[in-house]
C-alpha positions as CSV (number, residue, x, y, z in Angstrom):
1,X,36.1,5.5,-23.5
2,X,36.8,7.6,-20.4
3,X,33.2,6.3,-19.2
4,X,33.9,2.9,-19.9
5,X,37.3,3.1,-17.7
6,X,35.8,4.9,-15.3
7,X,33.1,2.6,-14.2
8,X,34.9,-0.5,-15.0
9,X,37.3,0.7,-12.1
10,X,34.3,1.2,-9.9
11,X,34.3,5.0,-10.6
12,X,38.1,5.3,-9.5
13,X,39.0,8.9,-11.1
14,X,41.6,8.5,-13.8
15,X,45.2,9.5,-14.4
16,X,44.9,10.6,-18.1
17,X,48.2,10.4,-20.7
18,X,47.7,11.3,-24.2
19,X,50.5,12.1,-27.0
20,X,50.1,14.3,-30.0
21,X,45.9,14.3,-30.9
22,X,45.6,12.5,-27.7
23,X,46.3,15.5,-26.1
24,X,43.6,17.2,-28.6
25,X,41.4,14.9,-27.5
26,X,41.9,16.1,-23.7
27,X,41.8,19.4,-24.5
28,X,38.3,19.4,-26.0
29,X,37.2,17.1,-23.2
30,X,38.3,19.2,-20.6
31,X,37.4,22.6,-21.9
32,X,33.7,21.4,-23.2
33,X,32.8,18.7,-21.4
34,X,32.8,19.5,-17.5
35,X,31.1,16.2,-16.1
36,X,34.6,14.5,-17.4
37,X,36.3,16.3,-14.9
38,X,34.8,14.1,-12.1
39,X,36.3,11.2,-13.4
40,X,39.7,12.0,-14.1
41,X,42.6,12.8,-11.0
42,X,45.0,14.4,-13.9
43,X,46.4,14.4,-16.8
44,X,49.5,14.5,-18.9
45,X,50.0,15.7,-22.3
46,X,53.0,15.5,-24.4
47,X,53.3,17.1,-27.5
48,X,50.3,19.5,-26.9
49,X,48.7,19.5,-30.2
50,X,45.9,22.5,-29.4
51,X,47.0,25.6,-31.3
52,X,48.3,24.3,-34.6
53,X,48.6,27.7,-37.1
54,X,52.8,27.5,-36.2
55,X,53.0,24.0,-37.6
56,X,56.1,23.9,-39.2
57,X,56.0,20.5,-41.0
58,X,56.4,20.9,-44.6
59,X,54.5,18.2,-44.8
60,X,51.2,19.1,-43.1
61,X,51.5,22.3,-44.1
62,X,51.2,21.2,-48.0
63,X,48.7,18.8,-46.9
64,X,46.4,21.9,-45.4
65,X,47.4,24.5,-48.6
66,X,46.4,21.4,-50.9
67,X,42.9,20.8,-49.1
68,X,44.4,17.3,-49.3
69,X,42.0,15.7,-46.9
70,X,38.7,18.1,-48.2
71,X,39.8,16.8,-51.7
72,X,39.4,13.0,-50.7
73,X,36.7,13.9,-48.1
74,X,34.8,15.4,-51.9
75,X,35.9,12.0,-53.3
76,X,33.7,10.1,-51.2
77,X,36.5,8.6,-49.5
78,X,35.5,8.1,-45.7
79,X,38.6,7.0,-45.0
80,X,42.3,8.4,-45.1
81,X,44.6,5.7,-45.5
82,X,47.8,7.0,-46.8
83,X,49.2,3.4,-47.9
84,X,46.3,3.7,-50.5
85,X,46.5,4.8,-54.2
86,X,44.4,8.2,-53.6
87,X,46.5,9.3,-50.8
88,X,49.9,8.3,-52.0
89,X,49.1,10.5,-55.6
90,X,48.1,13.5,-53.6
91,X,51.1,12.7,-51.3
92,X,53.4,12.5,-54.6
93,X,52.0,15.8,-55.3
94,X,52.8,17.7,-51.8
95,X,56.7,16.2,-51.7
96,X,57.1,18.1,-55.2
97,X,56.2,21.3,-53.5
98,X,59.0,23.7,-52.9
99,X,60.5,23.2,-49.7
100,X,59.1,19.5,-48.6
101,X,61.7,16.9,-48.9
102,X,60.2,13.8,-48.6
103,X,63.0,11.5,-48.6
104,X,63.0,11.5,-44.5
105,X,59.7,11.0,-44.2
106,X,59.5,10.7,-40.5
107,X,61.8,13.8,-39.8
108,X,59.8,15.9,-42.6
109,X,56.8,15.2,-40.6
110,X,57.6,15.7,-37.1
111,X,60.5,17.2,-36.9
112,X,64.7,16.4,-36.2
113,X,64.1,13.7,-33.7
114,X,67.4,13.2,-31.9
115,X,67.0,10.1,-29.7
116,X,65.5,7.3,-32.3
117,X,67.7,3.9,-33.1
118,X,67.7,2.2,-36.0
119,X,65.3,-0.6,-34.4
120,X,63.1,1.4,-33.0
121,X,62.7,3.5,-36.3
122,X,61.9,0.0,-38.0
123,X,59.2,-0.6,-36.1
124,X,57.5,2.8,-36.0
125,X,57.6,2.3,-40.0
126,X,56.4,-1.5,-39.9
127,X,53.5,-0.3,-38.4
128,X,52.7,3.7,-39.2
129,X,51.5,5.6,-40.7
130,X,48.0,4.4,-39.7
131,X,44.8,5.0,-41.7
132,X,42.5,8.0,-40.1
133,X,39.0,9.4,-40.6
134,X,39.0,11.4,-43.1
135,X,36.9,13.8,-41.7
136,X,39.5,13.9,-38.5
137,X,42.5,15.0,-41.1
138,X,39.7,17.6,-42.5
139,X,39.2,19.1,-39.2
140,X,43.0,19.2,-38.5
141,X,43.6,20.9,-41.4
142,X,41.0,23.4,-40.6
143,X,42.7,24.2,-37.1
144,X,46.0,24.6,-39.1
145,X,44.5,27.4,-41.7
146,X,43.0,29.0,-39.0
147,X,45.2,29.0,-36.3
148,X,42.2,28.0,-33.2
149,X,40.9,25.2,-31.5
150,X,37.0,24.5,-32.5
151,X,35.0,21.9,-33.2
152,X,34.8,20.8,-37.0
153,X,33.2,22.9,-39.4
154,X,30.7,21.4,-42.1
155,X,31.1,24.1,-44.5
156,X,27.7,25.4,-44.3
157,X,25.6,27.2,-42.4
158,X,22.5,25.0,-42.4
159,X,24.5,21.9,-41.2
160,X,26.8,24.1,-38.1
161,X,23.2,25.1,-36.6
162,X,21.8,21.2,-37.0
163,X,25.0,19.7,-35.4
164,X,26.1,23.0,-32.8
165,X,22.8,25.5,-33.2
166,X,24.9,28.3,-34.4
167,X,26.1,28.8,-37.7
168,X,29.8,28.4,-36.7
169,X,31.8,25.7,-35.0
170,X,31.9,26.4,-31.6
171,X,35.6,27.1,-30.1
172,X,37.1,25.1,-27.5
173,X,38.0,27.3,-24.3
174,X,41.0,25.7,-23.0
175,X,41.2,29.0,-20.1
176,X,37.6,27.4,-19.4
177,X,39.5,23.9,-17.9
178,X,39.5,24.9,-13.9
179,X,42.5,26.0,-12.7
180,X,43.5,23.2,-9.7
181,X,42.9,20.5,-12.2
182,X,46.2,19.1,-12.2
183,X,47.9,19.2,-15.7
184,X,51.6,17.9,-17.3
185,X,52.5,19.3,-20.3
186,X,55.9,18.3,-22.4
187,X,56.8,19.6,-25.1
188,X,59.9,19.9,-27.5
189,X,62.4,22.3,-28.8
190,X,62.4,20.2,-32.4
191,X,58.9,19.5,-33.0
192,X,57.4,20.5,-36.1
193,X,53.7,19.8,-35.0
194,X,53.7,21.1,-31.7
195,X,55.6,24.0,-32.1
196,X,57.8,25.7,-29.5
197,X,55.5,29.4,-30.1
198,X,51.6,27.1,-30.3
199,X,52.9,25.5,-27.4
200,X,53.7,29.0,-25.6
201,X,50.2,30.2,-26.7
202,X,48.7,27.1,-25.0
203,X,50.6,28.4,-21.7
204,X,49.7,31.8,-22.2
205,X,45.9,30.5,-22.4
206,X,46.6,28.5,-19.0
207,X,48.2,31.5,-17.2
208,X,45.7,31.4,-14.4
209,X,46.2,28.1,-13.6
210,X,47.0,27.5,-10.2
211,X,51.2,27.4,-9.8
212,X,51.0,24.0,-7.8
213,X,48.7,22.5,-10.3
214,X,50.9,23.4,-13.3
215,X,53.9,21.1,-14.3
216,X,55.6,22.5,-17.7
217,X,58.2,20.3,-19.3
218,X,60.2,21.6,-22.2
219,X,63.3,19.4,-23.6
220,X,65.2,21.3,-26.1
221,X,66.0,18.2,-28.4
222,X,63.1,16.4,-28.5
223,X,60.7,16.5,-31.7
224,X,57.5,14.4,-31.9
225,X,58.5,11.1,-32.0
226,X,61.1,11.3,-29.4
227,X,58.4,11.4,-27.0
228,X,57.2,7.8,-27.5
229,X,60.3,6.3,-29.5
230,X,63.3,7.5,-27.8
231,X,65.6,5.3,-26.4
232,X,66.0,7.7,-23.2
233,X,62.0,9.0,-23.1
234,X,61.5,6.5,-20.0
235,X,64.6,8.3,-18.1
236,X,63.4,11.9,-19.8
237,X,59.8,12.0,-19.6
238,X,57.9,9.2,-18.2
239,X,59.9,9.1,-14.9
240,X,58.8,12.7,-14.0
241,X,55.3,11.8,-15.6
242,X,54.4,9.2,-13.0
243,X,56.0,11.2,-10.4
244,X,53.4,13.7,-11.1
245,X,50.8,11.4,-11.3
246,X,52.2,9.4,-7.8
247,X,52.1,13.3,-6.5
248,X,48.2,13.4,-7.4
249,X,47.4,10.0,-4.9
250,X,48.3,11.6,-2.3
């Protein structure tokens, strides 16, 4: 997709936003992929989804302790649609674990979002929660139990060394991503998938990155959703994000 952009805008470099696995998605590109540095300028990344083994969401949390996702993935089910019957039965079974309240099912998931209205809320919900790969939800739930950022694992051996040539995933180095590539992270004080200390480990990981190149957001309130539903996220976040990126064309 990056490609496609990038030569449709006769190879203008590109400002790059991503929220949530958007940001996973950067992360890997970045870190793994240098001849993707040419064609971006920046990017910005809210909700930094890269460490994941502080995930606090009841929800995804049961989903990982269940192997939900490995169980359909064993089904034969290619895809993880959680309006369908095989996801909404293992579903049933994770909101009767101790601890997960399903009745809020937006909050249990990502977290005390304080900025939502009603209409907003009703629209998220007319159209979410999507349908996934389920190989994608596999390999999240991987990153969760094991608390680092690789590529997915196939379980065995024999297929890791056909896909990567070694016999384990290779890890994502996200110290590897050069250090005056200009980067915007936001994250939140309330966020249950991006938490506050996987968030911190991200920065730790980014300590050598040069000060000037750096721009770290942090608003206590905010949990996932808030960064793409609030009623105030234009004033809160995406007035300093394209101030960044307006700071990059120069």
């Amino acid at each position: 997709m990056l490609q496609y952009v990038y030569d449709q805008s006769n190879q203008q470099k590109v400002h790059y936003v991503g929220h949530s696995l958007g940001t996973l998605i950067a992360f890997a590109a970045l870190s793994d992929q240098q001849q993707h540095i040419g064609m971006l300028r920046s990017a910005g990344l809210l909700s930094p989804i890269a460490y994941l083994n502080e995930v606090s969401s009841p929800l995804a949390i049961g989903a990982a302790d269940v192997f939900l996702a490995e169980a359909l993935h064993w089904l034969g089910l290619d895809e993880f649609d959680p309006t369908g019957t095989a996801v909404h039965n293992l579903l049933t079974t994770i909101c009767k674990l101790p601890g997960v309240d399903c009745y809020d099912l937006l909050n249990g998931f990502t977290g005390g979002n304080c900025c939502l209205d009603s209409s907003s809320v009703q629209t998220f919900l007319a159209h979410e929660p999507q349908a996934s790969s389920t190989k994608n939800m596999v390999h999240l739930a991987q990153m969760i139990r094991r608390g680092i950022i690789a590529k997915y694992d196939y379980g065995d051996a024999t297929d890791n060394i056909k896909y990567y040539g070694q016999a384990t995933p290779p890890v994502y180095n996200v110290s590897a991503i050069p250090d005056d590539f200009p980067l915007f992270l936001s994250s939140g004080g309330r966020d249950s998938l991006s938490d506050v200390k996987d968030v911190k480990r991200l920065e730790q990981a980014l300590q050598s990155h040069d000060s000037d190149k750096l721009t770290v957001q942090y608003l206590a309130d905010y949990a996932h959703a808030d960064f793409v539903l609030a009623g105030n996220a234009k004033e809160r976040v995406y007035e300093a994000l394209m101030a960044f990126f307006r700071l990059q064309d120069k």
